[in-house]
Backbone as CSV, one residue per row, in Angstrom:
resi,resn,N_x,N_y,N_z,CA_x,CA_y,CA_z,C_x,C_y,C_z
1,UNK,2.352,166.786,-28.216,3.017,166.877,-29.511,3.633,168.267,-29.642
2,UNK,4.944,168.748,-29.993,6.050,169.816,-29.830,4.997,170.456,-31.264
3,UNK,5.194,171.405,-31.326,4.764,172.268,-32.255,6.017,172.608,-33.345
4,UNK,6.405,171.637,-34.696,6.827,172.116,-35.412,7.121,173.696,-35.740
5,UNK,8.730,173.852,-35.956,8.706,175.281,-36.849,9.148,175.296,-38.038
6,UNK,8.588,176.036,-38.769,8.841,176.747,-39.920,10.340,177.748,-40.457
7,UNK,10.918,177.289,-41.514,12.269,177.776,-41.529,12.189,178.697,-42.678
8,UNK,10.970,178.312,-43.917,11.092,179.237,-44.650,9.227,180.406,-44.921
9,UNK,9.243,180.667,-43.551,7.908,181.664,-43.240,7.856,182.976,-44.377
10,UNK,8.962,183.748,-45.091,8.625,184.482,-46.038,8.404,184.063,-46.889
11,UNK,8.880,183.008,-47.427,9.016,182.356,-49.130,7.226,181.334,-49.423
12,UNK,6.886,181.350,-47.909,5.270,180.608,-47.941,4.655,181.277,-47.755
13,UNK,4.495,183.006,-47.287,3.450,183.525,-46.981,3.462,184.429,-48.764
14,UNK,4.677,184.615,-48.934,4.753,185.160,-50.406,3.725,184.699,-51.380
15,UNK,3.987,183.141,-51.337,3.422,182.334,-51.982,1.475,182.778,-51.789
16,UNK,1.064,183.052,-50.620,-0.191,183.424,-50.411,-0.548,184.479,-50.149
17,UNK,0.487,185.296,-51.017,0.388,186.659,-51.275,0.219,187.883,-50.031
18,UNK,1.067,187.184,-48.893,1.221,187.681,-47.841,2.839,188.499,-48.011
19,UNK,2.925,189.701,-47.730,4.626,190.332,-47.729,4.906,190.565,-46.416
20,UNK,4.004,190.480,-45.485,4.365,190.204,-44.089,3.235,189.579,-42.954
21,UNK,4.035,188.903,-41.826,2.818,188.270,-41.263,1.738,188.448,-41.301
22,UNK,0.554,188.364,-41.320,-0.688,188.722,-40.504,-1.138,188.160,-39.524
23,UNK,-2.246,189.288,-38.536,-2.331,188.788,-37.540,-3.205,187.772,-37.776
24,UNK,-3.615,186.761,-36.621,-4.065,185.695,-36.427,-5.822,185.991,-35.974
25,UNK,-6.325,186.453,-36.766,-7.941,186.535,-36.905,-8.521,185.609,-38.102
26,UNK,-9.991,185.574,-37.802,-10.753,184.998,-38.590,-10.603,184.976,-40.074
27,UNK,-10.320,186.657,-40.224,-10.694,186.744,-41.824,-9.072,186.595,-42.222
28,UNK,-7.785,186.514,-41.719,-6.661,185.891,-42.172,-6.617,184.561,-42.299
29,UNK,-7.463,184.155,-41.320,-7.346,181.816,-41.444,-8.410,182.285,-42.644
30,UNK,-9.434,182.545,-42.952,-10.338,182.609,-44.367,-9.444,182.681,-45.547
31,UNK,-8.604,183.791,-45.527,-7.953,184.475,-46.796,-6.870,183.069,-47.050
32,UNK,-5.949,182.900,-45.800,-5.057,181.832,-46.131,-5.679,180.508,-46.049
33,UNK,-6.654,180.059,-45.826,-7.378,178.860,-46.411,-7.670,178.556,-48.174
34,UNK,-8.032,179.232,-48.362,-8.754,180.246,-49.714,-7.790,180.101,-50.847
35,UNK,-6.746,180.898,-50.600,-5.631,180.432,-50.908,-4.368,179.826,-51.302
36,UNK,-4.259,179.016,-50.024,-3.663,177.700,-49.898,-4.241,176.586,-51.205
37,UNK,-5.515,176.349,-51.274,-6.045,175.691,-52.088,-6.039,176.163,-53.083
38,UNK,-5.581,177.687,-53.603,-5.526,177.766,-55.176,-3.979,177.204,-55.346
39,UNK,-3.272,177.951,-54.658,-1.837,177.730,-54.783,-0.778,176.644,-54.874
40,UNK,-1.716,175.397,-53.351,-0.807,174.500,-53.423,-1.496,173.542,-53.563
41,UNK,-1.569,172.735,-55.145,-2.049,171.478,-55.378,-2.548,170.065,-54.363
42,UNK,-3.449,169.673,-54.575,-3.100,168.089,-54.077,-2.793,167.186,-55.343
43,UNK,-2.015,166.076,-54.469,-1.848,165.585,-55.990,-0.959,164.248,-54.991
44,UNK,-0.464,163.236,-55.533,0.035,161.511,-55.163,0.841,161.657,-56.117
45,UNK,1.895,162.367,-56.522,2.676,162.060,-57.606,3.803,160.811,-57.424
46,UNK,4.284,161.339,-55.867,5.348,160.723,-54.842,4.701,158.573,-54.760
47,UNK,3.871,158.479,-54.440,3.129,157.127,-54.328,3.223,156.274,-55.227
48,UNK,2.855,157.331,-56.604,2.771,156.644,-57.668,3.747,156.043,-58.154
49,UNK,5.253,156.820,-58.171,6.487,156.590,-58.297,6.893,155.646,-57.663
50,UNK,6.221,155.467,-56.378,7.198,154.512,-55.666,7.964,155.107,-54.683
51,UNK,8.001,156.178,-54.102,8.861,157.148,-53.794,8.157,156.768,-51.759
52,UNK,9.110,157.115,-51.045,8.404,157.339,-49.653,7.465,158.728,-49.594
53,UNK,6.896,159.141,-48.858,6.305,160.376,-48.444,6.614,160.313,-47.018
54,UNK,7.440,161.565,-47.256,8.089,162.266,-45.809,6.955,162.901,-45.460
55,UNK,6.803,162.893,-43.972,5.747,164.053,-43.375,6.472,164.648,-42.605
56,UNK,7.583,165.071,-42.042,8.556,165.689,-40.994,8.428,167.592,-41.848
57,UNK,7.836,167.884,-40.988,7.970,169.856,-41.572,9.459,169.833,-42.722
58,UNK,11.166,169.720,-42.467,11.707,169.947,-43.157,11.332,169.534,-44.569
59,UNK,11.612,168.079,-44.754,10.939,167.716,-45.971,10.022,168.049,-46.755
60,UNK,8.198,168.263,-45.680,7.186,169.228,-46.674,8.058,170.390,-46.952
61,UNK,8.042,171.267,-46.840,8.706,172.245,-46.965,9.605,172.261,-47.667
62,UNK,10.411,171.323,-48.217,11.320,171.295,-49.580,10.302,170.679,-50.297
63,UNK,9.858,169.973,-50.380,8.669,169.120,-51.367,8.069,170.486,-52.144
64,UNK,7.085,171.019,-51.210,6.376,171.992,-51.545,6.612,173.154,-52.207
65,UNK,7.358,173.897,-50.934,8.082,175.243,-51.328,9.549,175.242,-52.224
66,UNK,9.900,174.320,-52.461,11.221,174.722,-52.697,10.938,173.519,-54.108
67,UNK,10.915,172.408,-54.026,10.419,171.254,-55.443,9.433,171.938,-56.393
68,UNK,8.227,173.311,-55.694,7.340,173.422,-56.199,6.283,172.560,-56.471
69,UNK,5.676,171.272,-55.629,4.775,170.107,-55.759,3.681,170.705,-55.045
70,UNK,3.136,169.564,-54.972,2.095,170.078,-54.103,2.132,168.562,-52.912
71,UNK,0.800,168.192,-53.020,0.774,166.898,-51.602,-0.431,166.267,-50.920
72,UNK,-0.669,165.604,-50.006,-2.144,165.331,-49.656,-2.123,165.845,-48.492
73,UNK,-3.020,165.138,-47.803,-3.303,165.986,-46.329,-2.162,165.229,-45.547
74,UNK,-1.386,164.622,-45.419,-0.481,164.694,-44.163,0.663,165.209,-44.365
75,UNK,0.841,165.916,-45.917,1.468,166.715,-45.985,1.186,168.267,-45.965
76,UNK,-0.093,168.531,-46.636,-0.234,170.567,-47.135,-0.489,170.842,-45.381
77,UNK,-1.849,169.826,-44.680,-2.111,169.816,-43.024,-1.084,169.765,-42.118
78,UNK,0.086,169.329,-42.401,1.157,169.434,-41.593,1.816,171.028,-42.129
79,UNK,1.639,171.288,-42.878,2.517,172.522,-43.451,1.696,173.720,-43.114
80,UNK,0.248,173.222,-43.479,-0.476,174.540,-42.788,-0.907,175.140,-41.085
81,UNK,-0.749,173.832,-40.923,-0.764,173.867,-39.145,0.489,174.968,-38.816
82,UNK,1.886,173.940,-39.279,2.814,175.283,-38.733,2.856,176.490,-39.164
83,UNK,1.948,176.913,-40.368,2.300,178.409,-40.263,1.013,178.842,-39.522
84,UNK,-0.132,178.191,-39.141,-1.024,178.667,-38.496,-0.334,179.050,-36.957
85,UNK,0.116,177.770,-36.355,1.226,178.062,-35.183,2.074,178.969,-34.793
86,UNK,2.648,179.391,-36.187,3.785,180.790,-36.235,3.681,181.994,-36.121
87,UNK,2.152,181.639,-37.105,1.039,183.269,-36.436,0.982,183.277,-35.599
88,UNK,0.595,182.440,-34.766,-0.213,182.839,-33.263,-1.649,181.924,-33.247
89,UNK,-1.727,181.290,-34.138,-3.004,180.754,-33.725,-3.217,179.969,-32.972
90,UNK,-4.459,179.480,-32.245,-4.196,178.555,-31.112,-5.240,177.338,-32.365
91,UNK,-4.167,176.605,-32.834,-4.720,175.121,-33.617,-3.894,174.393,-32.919
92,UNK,-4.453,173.109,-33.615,-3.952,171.694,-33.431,-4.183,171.107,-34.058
93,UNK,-3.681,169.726,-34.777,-4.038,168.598,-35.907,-4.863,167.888,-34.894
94,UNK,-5.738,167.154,-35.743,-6.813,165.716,-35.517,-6.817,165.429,-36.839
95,UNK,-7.796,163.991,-36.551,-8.144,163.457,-37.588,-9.229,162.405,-38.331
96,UNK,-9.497,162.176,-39.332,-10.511,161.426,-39.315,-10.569,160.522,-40.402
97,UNK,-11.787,159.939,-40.866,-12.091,158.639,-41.653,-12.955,159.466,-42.765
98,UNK,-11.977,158.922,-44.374,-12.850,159.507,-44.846,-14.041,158.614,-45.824
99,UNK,-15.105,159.098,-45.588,-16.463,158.366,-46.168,-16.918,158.949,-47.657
100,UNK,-16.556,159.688,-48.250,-16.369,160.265,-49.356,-17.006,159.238,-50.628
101,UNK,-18.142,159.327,-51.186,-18.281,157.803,-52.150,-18.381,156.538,-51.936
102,UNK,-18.604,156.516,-50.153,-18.785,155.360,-49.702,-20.203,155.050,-49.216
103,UNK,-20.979,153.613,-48.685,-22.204,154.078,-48.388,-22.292,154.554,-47.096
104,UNK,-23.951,155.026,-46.658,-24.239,156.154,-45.897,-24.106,154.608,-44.696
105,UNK,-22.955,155.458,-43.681,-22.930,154.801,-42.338,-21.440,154.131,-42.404
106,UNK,-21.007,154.010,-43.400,-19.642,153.095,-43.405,-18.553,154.412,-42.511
107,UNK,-17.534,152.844,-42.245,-16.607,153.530,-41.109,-15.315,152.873,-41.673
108,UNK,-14.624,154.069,-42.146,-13.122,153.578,-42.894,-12.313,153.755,-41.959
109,UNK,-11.272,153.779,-42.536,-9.702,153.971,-41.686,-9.504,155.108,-41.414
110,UNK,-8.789,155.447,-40.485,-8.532,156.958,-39.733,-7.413,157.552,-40.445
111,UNK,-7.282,157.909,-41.684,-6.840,158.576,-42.767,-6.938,159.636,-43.328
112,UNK,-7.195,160.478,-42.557,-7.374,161.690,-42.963,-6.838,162.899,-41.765
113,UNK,-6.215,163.877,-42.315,-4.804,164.688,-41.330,-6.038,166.217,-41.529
114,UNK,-6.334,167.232,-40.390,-7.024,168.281,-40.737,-6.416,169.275,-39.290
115,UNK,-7.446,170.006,-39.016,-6.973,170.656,-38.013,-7.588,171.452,-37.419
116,UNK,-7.878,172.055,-35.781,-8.681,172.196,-35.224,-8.446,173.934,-34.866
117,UNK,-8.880,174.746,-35.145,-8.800,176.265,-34.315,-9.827,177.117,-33.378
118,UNK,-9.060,177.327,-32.644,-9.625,178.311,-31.618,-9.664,179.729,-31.674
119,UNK,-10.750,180.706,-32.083,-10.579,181.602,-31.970,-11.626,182.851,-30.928
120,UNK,-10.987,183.232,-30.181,-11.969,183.879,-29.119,-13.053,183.019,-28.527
121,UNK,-12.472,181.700,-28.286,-13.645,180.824,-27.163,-14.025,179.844,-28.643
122,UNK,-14.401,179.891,-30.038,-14.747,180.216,-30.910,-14.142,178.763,-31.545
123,UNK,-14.639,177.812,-32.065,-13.887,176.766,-32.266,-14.172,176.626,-34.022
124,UNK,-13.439,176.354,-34.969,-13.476,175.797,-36.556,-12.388,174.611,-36.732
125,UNK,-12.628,174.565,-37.655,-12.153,172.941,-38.266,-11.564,174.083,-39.453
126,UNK,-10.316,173.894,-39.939,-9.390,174.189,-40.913,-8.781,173.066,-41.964
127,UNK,-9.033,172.878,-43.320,-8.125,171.170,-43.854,-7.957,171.877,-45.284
128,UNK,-6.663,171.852,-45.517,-6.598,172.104,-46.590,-5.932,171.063,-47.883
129,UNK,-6.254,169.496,-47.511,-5.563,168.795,-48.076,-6.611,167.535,-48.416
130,UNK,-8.315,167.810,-48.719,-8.858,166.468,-48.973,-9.131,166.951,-50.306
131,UNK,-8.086,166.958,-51.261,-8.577,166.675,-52.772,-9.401,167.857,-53.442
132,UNK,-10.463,166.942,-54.235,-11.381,167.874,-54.881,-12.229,168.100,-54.280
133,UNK,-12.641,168.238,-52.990,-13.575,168.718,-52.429,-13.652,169.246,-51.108
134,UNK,-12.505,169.930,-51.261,-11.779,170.812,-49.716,-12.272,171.942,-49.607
135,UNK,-12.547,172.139,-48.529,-13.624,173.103,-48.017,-12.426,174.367,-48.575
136,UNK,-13.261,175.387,-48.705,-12.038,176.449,-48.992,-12.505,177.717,-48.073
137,UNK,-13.232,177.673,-46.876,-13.323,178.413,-45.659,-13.338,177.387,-44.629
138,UNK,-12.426,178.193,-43.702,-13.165,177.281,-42.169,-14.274,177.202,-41.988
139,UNK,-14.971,176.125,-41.156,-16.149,175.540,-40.724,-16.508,176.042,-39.065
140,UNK,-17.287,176.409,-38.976,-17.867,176.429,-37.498,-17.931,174.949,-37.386
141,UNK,-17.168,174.805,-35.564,-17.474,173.234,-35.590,-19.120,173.146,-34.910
142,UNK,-19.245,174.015,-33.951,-20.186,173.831,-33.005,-21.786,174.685,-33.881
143,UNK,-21.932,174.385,-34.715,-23.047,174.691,-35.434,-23.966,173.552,-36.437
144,UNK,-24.773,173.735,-36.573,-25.785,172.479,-37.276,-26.136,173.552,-38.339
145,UNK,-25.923,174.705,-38.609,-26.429,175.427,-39.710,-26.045,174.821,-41.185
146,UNK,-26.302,175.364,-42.312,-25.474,175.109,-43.788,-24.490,176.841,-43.587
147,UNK,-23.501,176.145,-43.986,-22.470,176.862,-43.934,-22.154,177.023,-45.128
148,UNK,-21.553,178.570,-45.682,-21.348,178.337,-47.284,-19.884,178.748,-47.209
149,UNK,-19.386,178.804,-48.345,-18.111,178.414,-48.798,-17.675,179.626,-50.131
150,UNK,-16.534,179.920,-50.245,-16.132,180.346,-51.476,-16.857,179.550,-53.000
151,UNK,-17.204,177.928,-52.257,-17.613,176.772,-53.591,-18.761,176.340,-52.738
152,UNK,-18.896,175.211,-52.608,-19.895,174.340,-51.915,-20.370,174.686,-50.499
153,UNK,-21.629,174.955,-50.308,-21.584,174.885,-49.135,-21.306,173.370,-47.846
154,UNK,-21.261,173.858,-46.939,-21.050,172.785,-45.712,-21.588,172.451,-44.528
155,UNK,-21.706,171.472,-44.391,-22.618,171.446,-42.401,-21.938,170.666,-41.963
156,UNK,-21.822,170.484,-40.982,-21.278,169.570,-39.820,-22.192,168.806,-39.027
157,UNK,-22.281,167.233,-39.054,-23.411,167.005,-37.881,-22.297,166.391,-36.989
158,UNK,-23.056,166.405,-35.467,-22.482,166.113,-34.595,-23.337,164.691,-34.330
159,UNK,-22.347,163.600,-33.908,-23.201,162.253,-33.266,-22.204,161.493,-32.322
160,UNK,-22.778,160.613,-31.851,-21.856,159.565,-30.234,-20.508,159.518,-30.682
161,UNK,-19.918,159.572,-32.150,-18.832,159.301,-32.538,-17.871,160.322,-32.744
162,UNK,-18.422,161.214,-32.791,-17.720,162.804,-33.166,-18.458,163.541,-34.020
163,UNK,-18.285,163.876,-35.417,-19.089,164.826,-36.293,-18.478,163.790,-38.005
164,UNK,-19.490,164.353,-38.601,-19.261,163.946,-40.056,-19.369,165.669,-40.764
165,UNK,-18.808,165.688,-41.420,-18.770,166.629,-42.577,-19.571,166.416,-43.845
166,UNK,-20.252,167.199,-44.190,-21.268,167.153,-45.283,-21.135,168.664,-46.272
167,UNK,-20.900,167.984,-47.615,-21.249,169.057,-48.743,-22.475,168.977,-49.380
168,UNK,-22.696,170.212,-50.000,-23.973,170.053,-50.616,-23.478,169.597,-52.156
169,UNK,-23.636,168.162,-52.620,-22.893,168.764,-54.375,-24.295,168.350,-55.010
170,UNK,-24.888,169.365,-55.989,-25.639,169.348,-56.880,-27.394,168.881,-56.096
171,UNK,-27.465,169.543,-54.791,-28.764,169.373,-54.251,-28.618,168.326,-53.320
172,UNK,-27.567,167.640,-53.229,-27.601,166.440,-52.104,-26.353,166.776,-51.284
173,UNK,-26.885,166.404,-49.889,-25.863,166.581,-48.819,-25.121,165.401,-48.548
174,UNK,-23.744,164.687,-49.389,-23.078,163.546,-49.611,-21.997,164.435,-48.186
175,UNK,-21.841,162.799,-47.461,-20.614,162.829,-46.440,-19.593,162.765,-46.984
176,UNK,-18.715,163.526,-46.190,-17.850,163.887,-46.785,-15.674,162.636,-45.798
177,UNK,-16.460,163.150,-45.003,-15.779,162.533,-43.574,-15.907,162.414,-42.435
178,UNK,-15.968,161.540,-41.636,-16.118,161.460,-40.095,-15.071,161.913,-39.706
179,UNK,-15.014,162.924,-38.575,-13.646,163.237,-37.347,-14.171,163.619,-35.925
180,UNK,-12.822,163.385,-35.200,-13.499,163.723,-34.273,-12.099,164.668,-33.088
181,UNK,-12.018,164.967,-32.191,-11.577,165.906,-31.360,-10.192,164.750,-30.901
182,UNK,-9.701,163.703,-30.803,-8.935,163.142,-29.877,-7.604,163.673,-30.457
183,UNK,-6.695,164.036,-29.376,-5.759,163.941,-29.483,-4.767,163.269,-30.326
184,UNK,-4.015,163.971,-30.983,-3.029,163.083,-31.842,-1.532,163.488,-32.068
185,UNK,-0.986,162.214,-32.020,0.919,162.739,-31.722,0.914,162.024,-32.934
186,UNK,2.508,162.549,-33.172,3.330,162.039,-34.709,2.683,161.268,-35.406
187,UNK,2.982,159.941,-34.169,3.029,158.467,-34.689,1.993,158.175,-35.432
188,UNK,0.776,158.984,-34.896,-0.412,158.684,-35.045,-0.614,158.996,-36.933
189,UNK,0.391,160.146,-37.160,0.224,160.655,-38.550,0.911,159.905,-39.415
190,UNK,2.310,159.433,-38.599,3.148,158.399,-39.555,2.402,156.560,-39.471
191,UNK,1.277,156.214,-38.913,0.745,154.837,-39.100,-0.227,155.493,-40.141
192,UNK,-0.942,156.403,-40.074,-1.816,156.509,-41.678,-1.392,156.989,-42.752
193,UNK,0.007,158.138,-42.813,0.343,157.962,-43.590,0.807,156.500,-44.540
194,UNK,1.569,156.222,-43.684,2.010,154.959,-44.108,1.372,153.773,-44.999
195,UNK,0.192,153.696,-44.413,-1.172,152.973,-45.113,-1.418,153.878,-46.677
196,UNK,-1.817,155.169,-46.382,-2.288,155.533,-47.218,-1.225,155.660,-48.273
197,UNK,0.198,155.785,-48.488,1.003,155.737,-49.744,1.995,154.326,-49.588
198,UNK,1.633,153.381,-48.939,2.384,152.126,-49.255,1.238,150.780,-49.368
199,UNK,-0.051,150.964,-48.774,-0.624,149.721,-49.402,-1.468,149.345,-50.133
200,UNK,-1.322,148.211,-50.681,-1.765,148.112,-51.945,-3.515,148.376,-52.252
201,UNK,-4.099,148.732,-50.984,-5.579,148.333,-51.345,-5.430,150.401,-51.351
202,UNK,-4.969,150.683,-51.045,-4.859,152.783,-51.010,-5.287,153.385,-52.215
203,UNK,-6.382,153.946,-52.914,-6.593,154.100,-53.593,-5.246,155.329,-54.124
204,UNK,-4.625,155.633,-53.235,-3.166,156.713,-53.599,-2.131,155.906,-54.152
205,UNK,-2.512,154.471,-54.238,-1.373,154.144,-55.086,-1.711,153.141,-55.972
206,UNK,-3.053,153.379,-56.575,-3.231,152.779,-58.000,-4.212,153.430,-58.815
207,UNK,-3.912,154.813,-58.225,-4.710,156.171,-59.459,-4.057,157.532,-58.803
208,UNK,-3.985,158.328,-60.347,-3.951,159.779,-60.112,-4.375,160.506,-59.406
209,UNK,-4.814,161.253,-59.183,-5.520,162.462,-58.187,-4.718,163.396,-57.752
210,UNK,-5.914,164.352,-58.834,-4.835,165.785,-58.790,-6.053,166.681,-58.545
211,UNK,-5.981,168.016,-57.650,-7.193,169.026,-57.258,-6.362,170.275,-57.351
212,UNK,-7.043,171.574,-57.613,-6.922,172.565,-57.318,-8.301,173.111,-57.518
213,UNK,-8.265,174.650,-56.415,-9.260,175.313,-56.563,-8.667,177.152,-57.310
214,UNK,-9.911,177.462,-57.199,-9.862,178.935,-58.175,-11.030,179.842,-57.525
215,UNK,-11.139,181.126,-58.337,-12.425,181.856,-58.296,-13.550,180.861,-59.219
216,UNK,-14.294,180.376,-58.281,-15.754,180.184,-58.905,-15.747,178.809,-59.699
217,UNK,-14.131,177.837,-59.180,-13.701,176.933,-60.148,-12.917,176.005,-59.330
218,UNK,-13.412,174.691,-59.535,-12.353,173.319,-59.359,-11.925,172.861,-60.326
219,UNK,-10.512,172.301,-60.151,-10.109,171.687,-61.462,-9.473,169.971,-60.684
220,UNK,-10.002,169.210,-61.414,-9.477,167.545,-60.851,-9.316,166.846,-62.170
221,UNK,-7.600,166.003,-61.425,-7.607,164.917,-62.388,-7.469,163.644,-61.945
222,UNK,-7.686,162.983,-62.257,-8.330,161.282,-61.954,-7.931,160.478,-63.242
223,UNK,-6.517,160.083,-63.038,-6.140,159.575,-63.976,-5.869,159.976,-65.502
224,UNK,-6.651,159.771,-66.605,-6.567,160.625,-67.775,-7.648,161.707,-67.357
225,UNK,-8.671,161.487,-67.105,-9.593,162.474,-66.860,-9.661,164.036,-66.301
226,UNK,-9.731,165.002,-67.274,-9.484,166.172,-66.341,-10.793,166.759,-66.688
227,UNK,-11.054,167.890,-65.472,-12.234,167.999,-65.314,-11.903,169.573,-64.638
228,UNK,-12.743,170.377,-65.390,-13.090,171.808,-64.539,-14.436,171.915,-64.386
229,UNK,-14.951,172.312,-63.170,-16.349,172.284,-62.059,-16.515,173.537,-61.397
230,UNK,-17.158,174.371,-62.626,-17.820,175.583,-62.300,-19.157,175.726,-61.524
231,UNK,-19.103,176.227,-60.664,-19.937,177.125,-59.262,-21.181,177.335,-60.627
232,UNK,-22.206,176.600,-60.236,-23.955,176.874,-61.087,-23.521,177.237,-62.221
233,UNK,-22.715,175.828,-63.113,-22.569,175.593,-64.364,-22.013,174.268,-64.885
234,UNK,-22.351,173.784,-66.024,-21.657,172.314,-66.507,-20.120,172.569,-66.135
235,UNK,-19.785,171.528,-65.689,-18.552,170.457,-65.924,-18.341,171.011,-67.260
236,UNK,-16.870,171.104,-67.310,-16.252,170.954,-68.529,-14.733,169.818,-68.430
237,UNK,-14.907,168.528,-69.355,-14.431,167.329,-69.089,-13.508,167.271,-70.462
238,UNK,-12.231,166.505,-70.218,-11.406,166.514,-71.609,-10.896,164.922,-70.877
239,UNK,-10.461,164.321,-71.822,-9.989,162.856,-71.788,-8.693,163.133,-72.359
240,UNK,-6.986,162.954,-71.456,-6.433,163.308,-72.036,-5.856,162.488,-72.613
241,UNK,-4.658,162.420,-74.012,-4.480,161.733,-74.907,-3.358,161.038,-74.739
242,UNK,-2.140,161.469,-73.927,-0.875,160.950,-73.807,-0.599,161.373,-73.203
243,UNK,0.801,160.404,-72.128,1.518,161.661,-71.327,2.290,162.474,-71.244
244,UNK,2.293,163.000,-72.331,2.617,164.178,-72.418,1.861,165.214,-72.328
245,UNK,0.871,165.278,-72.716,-0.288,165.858,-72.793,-0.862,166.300,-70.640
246,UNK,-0.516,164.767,-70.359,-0.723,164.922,-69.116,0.284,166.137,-67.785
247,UNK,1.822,165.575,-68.290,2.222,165.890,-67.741,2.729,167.468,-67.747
248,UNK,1.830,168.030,-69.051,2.092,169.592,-69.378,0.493,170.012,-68.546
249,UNK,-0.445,169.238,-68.784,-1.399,169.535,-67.948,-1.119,169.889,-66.183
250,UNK,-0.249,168.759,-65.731,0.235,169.204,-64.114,0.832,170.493,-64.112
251,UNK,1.775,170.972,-65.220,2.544,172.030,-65.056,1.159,173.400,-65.280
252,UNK,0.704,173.124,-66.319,0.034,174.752,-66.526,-1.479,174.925,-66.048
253,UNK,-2.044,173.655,-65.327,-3.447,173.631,-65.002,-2.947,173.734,-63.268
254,UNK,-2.257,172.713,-63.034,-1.734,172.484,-61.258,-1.000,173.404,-60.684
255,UNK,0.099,173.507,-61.543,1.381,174.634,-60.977,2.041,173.305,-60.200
256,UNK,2.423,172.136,-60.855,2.969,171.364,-60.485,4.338,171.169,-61.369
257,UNK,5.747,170.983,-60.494,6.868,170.895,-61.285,6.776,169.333,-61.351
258,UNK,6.735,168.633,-62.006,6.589,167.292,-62.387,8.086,166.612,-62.598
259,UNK,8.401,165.737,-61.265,9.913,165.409,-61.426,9.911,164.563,-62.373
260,UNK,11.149,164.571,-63.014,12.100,163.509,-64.126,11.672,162.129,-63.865
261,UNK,10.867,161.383,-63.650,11.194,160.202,-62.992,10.889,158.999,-64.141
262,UNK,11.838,157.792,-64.479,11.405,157.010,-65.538,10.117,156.368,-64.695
263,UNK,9.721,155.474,-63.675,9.034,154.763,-62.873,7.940,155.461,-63.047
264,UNK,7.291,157.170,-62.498,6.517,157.569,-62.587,5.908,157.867,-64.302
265,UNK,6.892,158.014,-65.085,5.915,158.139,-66.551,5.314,157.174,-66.475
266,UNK,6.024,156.216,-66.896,5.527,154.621,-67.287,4.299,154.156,-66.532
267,UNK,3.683,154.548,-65.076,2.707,154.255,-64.239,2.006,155.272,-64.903
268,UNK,1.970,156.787,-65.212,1.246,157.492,-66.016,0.755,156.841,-67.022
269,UNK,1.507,156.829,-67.631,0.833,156.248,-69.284,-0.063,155.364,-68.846
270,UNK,0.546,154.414,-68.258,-0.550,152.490,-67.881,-1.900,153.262,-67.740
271,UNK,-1.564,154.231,-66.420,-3.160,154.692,-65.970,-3.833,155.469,-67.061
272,UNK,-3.127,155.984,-67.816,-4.236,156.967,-68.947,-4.296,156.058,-69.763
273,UNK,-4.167,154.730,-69.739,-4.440,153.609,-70.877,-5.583,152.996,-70.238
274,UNK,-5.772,152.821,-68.671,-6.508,152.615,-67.879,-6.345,150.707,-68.023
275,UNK,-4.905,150.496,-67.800,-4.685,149.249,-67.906,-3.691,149.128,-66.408
C-alpha cells in the first residue's frame, strides 16, 4: 500500500499547535495523539445525510481541514497515519472488530481503521478515531501491564486471534476491540467503510455520535443526549430540546461547522424525537 501524502502539512500541524514539524519520537506521537482528539471531532454527520464518505487523503483533508468537520476512523486514521508518515514515523494502518457493548467473546465485522508504530524496535498501536472512548496515548502493543492514559486507563491482551483492547470504565475492564497485525491495502478500507456508512443494520446510519476529548474531560452525543464525563467525577447529562439547540451544540461543544443540509436537519430532529 503507497503511502499517501499530505498537501496541507502546515495548516494540520497548526491545528495541533505545532508551528513546525516535530521530530518523530515518542513524546511527539503522545502530544499529537492527545491532541488530535481534542481538536478533531468524531462525529457521522456525512451518513446521516445520506452523503458518501470519501476516504482518499484529498477529500479527508478538505472534509476536515478545510470544511472544519470532523469524521470516524477511516477517516481522522487515514489522516493521521499520513502525517505520522510525513514525520518520519515508521507506522502503518490495520484493523479490527469492534466489540464495544457487545457480549464477552462476540466477533463483529472488521470495522474498525487504527494504526500500528514502530519506534526504536519498540512497537504501539496509535487510533485516533473510535468515538467516545479513544485512547488518547499510544498503547504498548507487546505488554500485558494496565496502561494509563491522559483518561482511562488501558491493557491489551494478546490471544490465537490477535489482541483485544480493554478500558478500565468505572472499575471494570469492558473490551473495547479485537485487532490484529495483518496487512491491509485500500480496498480493504473502502469494503468497511462502505458497510459502515451505507448499510442499513450500521449503527452510523440510524444514530448520532458525536465525541470529543479535553483536559480531564469527554464530551459525547448520542442522538439528543449530551453528556460530559469527568476523570473521578459524575457525568454531567442534558437532554437536548430541539435542533437547534443541537446543532449550536456541534458548533460550540465539537468545533464542528455543521453543513446547510435540508436531509440532515430533518434526520436530526426525527432522532432527538427518538422516532
Amino acid at each position: 500500500m503507497s503511502e499517501p501524502r499530505l498537501t496541507h502539512l502546515a495548516q494540520y500541524l497548526q491545528r495541533l499547535g505545532f508551528d513546525t514539524p516535530p521530530a518523530p519520537t515518542l513524546e511527539t506521537l503522545r502530544l499529537l495523539q492527545l491532541r488530535h482528539t481534542g481538536a478533531f471531532a468524531f462525529e457521522n454527520l456525512s451518513t446521516l445525510a445520506g452523503e458518501p464518505v470519501l476516504i482518499d487523503l484529498p477529500s479527508i483533508e478538505r472534509k476536515v481541514l478545510h470544511e472544519r468537520r470532523g469524521g470516524y476512523c477511516y477517516e481522522l486514521n487515514c489522516l493521521f497515519l499520513a502525517l505520522l508518515q510525513t514525520l518520519g514515523f515508521d507506522a502503518r494502518g490495520i484493523s479490527g472488530r469492534v466489540v464495544m457493548g457487545q457480549p464477552e467473546g462476540a466477533w463483529t465485522a472488521r470495522t474498525h481503521r487504527l494504526s500500528l508504530v514502530s519506534l526504536e524496535g519498540v512497537r504501539y498501536i496509535t487510533d485516533v478515531g473510535f468515538g467516545g472512548m479513544v485512547p488518547t496515548a499510544p498503547l504498548l502493543l507487546d505488554s500485558l501491564a494496565e496502561q494509563l492514559t491522559p483518561h482511562e486507563p488501558y491493557r491489551i491482551e494478546p490471544h490465537a486471534d490477535g489482541y483485544t483492547l480493554r478500558a478500565n470504565v468505572a472499575g471494570d475492564w469492558r473490551a473495547m476491540y479485537i485487532f490484529d497485525l495483518q496487512r491491509q491495502e485500500d480496498i480493504d478500507y473502502v469494503v468497511g467503510n462502505w458497510y459502515v456508512s451505507t448499510h442499513p443494520e450500521s449503527s452510523f446510519t440510524r444514530q448520532l455520535m458525536v465525541a470529543r476529548t479535553g483536559e480531564g474531560w469527554r464530551r459525547t452525543l448520542n442522538n439528543g443526549s449530551f453528556a460530559i464525563h469527568r476523570m473521578d467525577a459524575e457525568s454531567e447529562r442534558h437532554q437536548v430540546a430541539n435542533v437547534d439547540e443541537l446543532i449550536d451544540l456541534l458548533k460550540t461543544e465539537f468545533g464542528i461547522q455543521v453543513p446547510a443540509h435540508a436531509r440532515l436537519r430533518q434526520v436530526l430532529e426525527r432522532l432527538i424525537q427518538g422516532v
